[in-house]
C-alpha positions, 0 to 999 in steps of 0.5 A: 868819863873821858879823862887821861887813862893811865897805864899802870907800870911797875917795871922798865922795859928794853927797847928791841932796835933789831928788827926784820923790817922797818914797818911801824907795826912791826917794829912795835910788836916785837918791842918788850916795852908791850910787857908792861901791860901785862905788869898790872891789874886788868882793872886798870887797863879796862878803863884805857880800853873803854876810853880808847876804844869809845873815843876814837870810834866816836871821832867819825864826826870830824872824818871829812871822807865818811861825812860826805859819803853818807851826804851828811857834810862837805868841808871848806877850804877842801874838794871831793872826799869821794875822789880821795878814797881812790887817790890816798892810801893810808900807811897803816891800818885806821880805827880813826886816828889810832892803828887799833893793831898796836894801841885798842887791841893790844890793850883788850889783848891784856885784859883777856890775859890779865883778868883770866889769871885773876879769875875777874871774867866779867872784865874778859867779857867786856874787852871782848864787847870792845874787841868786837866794836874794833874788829867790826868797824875794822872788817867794815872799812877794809873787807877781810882783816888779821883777826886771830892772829892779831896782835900776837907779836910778843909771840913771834908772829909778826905777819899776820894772815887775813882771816875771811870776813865771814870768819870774822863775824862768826868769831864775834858771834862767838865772843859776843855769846860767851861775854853773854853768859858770863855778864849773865852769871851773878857768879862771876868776878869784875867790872869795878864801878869806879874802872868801868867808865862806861857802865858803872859796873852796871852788867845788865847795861854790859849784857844789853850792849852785848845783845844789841852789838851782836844784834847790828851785826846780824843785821849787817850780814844776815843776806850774805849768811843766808847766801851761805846756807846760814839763816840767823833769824833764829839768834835774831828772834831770841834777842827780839823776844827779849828784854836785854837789848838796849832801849832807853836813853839810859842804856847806850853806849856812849862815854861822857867827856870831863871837858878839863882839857882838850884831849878830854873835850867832845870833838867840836870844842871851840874852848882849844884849838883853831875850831877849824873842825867846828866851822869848816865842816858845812851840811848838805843841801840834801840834809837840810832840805830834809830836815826842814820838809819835815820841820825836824826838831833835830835840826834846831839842836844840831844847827844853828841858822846861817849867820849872813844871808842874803836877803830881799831886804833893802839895807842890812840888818843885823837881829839876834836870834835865839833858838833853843837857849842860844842867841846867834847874830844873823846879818841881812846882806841885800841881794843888790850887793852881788852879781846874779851869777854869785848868787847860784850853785851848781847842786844835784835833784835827789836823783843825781841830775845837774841843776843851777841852785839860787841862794833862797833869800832870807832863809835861816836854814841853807846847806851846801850844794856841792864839795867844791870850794864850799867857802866861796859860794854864794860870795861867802869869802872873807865875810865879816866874823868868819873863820877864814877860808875854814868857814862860809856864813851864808850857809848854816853851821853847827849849833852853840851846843856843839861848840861845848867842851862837854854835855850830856848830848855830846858823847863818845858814842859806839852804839845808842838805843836809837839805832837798835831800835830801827834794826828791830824795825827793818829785821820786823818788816823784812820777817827776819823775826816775829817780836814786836811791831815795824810801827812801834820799833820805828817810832820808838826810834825816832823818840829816842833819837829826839829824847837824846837830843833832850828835845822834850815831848809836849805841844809843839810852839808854833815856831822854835825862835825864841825858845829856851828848848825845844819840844815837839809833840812826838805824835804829831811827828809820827803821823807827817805823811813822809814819817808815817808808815803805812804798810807799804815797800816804802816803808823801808825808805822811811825806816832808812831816811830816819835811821839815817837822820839818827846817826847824824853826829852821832854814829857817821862809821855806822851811817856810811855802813848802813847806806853800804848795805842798804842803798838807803836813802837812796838819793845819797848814793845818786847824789855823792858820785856825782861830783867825781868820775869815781864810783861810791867807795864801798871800802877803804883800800889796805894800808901801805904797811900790808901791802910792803911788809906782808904780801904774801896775806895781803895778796890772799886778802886782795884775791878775795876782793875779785884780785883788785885793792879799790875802793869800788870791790864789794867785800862779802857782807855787800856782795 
């Protein structure tokens, strides 16, 4: 659970002011206050790392620049997020709102140091798990990074070189073996219940995380190892063959929130703050229009209806409208208010071509249709009960569940059974292993996605208005000719789209990856390059700290690119 995670200190520290550069990076690893870190017990330090690491990979459901890259959100009161990977650099390195340089991995480096002198091994193993979830999110955004000698400022290293992306899979790979055997080992020490916030001290849910993990990461890199010379179907087939990867509900990775204040609330929490984040961030047209073809159940969770619609009603007429235990108040504005013009915006067909988007009156289910000015459109500004200019009511918002402090649906998540479950699907239907079925991997990812949002298996009502929850008959589901596979290459299209809905809150780092690497679905690279002169960012360019204080690696690094920091050069896993 996520409460304030306290650093156990038994002695004061001295300040270094002297340093060789001005850089905040290196100015803090040459500080001795780091010492005190290593003044405790790893167990006390494992729960900061677990907190720290699930939280902040968890926030890229409020990073506006990953959720309109993976066509999921677009923000009012902002404009393209494609344009501003060409245009913002960052000053130091981001792991979402923390350089992971000098908070997640110095923490995991204590651990390390810390647990192997006590002999608590079970704990290395699990801050190596969370090393590899910092250093793959890192080596995905960026390319090459500091891997092996990172964080090695307490020993002199200030600068860092950048270990090849190749390298830094193959260390993972490694890390995530011996962290295997050791959670394997009945044998070896750690993982206290009552430090281990995510697990439990539970180690078979530590193991499965660790399989699956490396599973991703196969999966991810598997076409550039086997450019290489390096086929990983084998290590692929024996977690397939298996049963110590994640897959039930029980078994993700995901840290439950206390909700007693902000800093321990989900992300979206309307309880402290403004709720600018809650309200400005709008969905797609191209999402929407998604999930109400295939009536997604989804859809009723995660969304909540346009509250003031335009209509083809003669007067307004306000209603209330429940929808899985919630009432929303839904106004009718008649069409006769506004101008034709008002009533349309410029959007995009799923293959990228320009066309003019009319309001569809009466509708409760309307997304966005491009990033410009999302609170003006369709006459949206200024209407009654909005949240400023951080906000549009014609267009559909979050649901009250994802306004809440807490839930058992609101989680800081790192990876969920879901996802691994359509990994096994698209590893099964490209013969990269022999277990198992695509059918049964797909299908058995869509339920635990639906069984995640706690939408119940059953007889589907004729409509979700008026619920108190929402159920769906799962088989039915499955069987929706743009659900079921039918043994064709479009599979994978299908694969993809669900995989893609999935990751929808969720997991947006691991949805702008997976479209990275798989060009699915594909309307959402034709669509989200459309909007600016700019190609799809397959990366974020290095921060500034490197470029300053560290040429001489940052230069290497770049020369590994094709010699050009952009955003648009493809790192070696995408190549």
């Amino acid at each position: 659970m996520i409460t304030k995670s306290i650093k156990y200190f038994a002695l004061g520290a001295l300040f270094v002011s002297a340093t060789a550069c001005n850089d905040q990076l290196r100015i803090d690893e040459r500080q001795t206050a780091f010492d005190v870190n290593y003044f405790t017990y790893s167990r006390y330090q494992l729960t900061t790392g677990i907190v720290d690491v699930a939280k902040n990979y968890g926030k890229a459901v409020v990073d506006a620049p990953k959720g309109q890259a993976a066509l999921y959100f677009m923000d009012c009161y902002s404009a393209d997020q494609i344009t501003g990977f060409y245009t913002k650099t960052d000053p130091e390195w981001r792991f979402q709102d923390d350089n992971a340089y000098t908070k997640q991995l110095r923490t995991l480096a204590a651990i390390n140091t810390l647990a192997t002198n006590e002999g608590n091994l079970a704990n290395v193993a699990a801050s190596d798990i969370l090393k590899c979830v910092v250093g793959a999110s890192l080596t995905e955004k960026y390319g090459d990074i500091p891997f092996t000698e990172a964080v090695q400022g307490r020993t002199g290293n200030l600068f860092p070189k950048f270990d090849s992306q190749k390298e830094v899979y193959e260390i993972m790979f490694s890390m995530l073996d011996k962290a295997i055997a050791v959670l394997a080992d009945p044998s070896s020490k750690g993982l206290p219940s009552d430090h281990d916030v995510l697990f439990k001290g539970d180690r078979t849910k530590w193991l499965k995380f660790a399989n699956s993990l490396k599973f991703r990461l196969m999966v991810h890199s598997y076409e550039a190892f086997k450019k290489a010379g390096k086929d990983l179907s084998g290590e692929m087939q024996a977690i397939a063959s298996g049963t110590n990867y994640m897959s039930s509900v029980a078994d993700n990775a995901a840290l439950d929130f206390s909700g007693i204040e902000q800093d321990q609330s989900w992300y979206l929490q309307r309880t402290w703050g403004t709720g600018n984040e809650f309200t400005e961030q709008k969905p797609t047209k191209y999402l929407i229009d998604q999930m109400v073809a295939l009536d997604d159940p989804r859809m009723y969770v995660i969304f909540a209806p346009a509250f003031a619609p335009i209509s083809n009603k003669a007067t307004q007429v306000t209603e209330n409208v429940k929808i899985n235990g919630y009432t929303y108040p839904i106004t009718y504005y008649p069409k006769s208010l506004y101008e034709p013009s008002a009533m349309e915006a410029a959007g995009r067909d799923l293959s990228g071509k320009v066309i003019s988007v009319p309001y569809p009156f009466d509708a409760m289910w309307v997304g966005t249709p491009n990033p410009l000015n999302v609170h003006l459109q369709y006459a949206g500004s200024g209407l009654p009960g909005s949240n400023s200019f951080y906000d549009n009511r014609r267009i559909t918002g979050f649901s009250q569940l994802i306004s809440q402090t807490k839930s058992p649906a609101l989680r800081a998540v790192m990876m969920e059974s879901s996802e691994m479950m359509f990994l096994l699907a698209e590893a099964r239907q490209k013969g990269w292993i022999s277990a198992g079925t695509v059918k049964d991997y797909y299908e058995n990812g869509i339920r635990l996605s639906f069984e995640r949002w706690q939408i119940q298996n059953g007889e589907k009502p004729a409509t979700h208005i008026g619920s108190d929850k929402i159920i769906d008959n799962f088989a039915a589901y499955y069987k929706k000719p743009a659900v079921a596979l039918d043994g064709t290459a479009a599979d994978l299209d299908k694969i993809g789209l669900q995989k893609w809905l999935s990751l929808l809150v969720t997991n947006q780092t691991e949805a702008y990856t997976d479209f990275r690497r798989t060009g699915k679905p594909a309307f959402v690279g034709n669509i989200t390059t459309t909007f600016s002169v700019y190609e799809f960012p397959q990366r974020y360019v290095y921060p500034q700290d490197e470029r300053s204080n560290n040429r001489e690696n940052y230069d290497a690094a770049v020369s590994a690119l094709g010699g050009k920091d952009l955003p648009s050069a493809k790192m070696w896993i995408l190549k």
